[in-house]
C-alpha positions as CSV (number, residue, x, y, z in Angstrom):
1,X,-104.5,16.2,123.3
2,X,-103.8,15.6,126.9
3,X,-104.1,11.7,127.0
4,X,-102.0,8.8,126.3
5,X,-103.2,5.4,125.3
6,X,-102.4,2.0,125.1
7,X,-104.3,0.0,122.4
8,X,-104.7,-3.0,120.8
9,X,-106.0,-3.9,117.6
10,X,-107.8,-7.4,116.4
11,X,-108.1,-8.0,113.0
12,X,-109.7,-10.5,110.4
13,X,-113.1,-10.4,112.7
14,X,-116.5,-9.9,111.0
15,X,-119.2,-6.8,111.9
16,X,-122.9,-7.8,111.9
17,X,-123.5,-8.6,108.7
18,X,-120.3,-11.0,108.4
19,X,-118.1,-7.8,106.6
20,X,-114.7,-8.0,107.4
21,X,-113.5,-5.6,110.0
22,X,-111.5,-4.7,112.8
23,X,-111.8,-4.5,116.4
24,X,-110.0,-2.2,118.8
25,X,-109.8,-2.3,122.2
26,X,-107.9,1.1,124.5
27,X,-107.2,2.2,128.0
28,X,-106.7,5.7,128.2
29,X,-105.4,7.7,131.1
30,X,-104.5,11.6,131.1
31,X,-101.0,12.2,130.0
32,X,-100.0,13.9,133.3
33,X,-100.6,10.7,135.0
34,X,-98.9,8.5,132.6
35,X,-95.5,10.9,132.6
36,X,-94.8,10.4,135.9
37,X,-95.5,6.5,136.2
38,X,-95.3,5.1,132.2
39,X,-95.9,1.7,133.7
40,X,-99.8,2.6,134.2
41,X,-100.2,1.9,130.8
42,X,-96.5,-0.1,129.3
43,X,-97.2,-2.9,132.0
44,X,-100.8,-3.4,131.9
45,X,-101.4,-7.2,131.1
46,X,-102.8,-8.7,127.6
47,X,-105.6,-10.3,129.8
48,X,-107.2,-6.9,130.2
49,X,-107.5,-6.5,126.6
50,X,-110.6,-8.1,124.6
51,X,-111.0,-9.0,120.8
52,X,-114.5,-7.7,120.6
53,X,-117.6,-5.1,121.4
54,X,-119.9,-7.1,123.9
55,X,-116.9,-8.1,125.8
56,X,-115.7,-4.3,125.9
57,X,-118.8,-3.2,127.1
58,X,-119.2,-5.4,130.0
59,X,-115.8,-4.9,131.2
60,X,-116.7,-0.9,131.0
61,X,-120.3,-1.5,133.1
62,X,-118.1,-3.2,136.1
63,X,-116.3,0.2,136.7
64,X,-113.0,-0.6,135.0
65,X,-110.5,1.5,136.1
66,X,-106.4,1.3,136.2
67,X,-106.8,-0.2,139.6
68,X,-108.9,-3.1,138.8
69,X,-106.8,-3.8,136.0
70,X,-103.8,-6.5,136.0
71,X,-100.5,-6.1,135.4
72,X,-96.8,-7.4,134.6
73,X,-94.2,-6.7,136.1
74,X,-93.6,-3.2,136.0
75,X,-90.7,-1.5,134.3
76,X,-87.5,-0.8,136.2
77,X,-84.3,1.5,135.1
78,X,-81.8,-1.3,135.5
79,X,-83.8,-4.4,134.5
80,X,-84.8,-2.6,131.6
81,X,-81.1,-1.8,130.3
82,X,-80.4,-5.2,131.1
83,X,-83.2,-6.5,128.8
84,X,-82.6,-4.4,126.0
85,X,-78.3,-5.2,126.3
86,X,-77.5,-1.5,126.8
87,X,-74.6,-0.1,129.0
88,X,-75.4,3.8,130.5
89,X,-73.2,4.9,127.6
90,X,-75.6,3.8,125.0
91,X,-78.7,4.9,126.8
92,X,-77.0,8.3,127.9
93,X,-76.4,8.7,123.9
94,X,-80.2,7.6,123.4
95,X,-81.6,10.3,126.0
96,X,-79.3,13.3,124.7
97,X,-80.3,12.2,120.9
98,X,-84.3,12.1,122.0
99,X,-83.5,15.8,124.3
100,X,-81.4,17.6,121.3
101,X,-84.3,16.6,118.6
102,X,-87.0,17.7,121.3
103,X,-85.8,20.7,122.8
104,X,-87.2,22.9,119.7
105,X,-90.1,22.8,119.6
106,X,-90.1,23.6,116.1
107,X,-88.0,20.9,115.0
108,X,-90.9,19.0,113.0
109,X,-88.5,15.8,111.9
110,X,-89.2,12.8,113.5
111,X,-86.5,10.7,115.6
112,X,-86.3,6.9,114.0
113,X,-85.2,4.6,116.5
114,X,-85.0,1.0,115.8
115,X,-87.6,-1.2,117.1
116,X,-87.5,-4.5,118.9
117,X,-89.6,-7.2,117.2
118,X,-90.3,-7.9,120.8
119,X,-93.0,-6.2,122.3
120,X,-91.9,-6.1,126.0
121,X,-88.6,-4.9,124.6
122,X,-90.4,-2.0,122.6
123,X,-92.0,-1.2,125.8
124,X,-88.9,-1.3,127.8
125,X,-87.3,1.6,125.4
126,X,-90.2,3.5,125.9
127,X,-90.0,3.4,129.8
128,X,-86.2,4.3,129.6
129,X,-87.0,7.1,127.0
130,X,-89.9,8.7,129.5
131,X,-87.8,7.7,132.8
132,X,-84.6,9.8,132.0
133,X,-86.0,12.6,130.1
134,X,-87.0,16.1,132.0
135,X,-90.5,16.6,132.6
136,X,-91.1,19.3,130.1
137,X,-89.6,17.2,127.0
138,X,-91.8,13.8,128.3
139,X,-95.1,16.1,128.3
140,X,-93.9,16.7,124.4
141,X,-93.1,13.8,123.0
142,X,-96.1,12.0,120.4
143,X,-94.5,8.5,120.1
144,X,-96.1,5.7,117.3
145,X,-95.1,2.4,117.1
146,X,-96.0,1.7,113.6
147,X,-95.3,3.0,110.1
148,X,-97.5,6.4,110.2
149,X,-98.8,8.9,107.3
150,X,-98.7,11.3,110.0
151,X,-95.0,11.3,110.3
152,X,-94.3,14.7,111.1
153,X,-97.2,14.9,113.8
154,X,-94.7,12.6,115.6
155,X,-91.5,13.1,117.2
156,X,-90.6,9.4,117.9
157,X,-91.3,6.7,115.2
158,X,-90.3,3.0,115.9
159,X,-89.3,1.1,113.0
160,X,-87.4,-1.6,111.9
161,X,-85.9,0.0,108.9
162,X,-84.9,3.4,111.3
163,X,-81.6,3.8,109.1
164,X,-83.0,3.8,106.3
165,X,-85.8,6.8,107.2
166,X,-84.0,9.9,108.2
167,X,-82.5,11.0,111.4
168,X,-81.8,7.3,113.5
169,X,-80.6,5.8,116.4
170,X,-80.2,2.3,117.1
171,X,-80.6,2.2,121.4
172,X,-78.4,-1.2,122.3
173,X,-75.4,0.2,120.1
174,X,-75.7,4.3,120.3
175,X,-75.4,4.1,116.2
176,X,-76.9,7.3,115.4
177,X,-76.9,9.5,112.4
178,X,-77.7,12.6,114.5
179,X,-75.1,15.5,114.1
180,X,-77.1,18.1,116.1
């Protein structure tokens, strides 16, 4: 719906009344801004993030926007190949895979491709993926990171068992299952 996020969960805490539950915590920028620089959101620090409500709220009452935030080191085409062990070939094979699968619009099966257990890696692949697509497949793409029951609202699923899912790729080797 116009936005992209970047989000992070906290889990085992207790509510109120000492019920289990869940805290979530989210910086959200409009998706034009995030297309054309992905590292507003992939290389925004874990410090900015905060495991519960009060904290939240304090942070949003002293004007918290992507400027004040901190961040890593942002993403970059070449260290990011380099990190993830992938020669041009591989990621030209992981851009045309993404671009065939996206072009229709009314393709509604989801690309698998083969997660890193490592999170900087994960976010790596994603900077690659929205650095060397055209603009008009980038504004399309609905990416999850985890196992979804929303599958087909997606066009990009991470997962560790891609190969075993439906149409794959596997970015550091080009291994794809793709015969469009």
């Amino acid at each position: 719906n116009g936005y992209a996020f970047a989000m992070k969960h906290s889990y085992g805490l207790k509510d109120n009344y000492g019920r289990p539950n869940m805290f979530s915590h989210a910086y959200i920028v409009p998706i034009d801004e995030f297309l054309k620089e992905p590292n507003c959101l992939l290389a925004l620090s874990d410090i900015n993030f905060v495991d519960d409500q009060e904290e939240a709220e304090k942070r949003n009452n002293t004007e918290s926007t992507l400027s004040n935030l901190i961040y890593d080191n942002k993403f970059e085409l070449s260290s990011s190949l380099e990190s993830l062990s992938m020669n041009r070939e591989t990621y030209k094979m992981l851009l045309r895979t993404v671009y065939v699968l996206n072009a229709d619009e009314r393709n509604l099966k989801p690309l698998h491709i083969e997660a890193y257990e490592d999170k900087q890696k994960l976010k790596a692949l994603i900077y690659l993926i929205h650095k060397g697509l055209p603009y008009h497949i980038r504004e399309n793409l609905k990416i999850a990171i985890m196992p979804q029951t929303d599958a087909y609202f997606r066009n990009i699923l991470f997962d560790k068992d891609a190969k075993s899912k439906g149409v794959y790729i596997v970015p550091n080797s080009g291994e794809s299952n793709n015969r469009a």
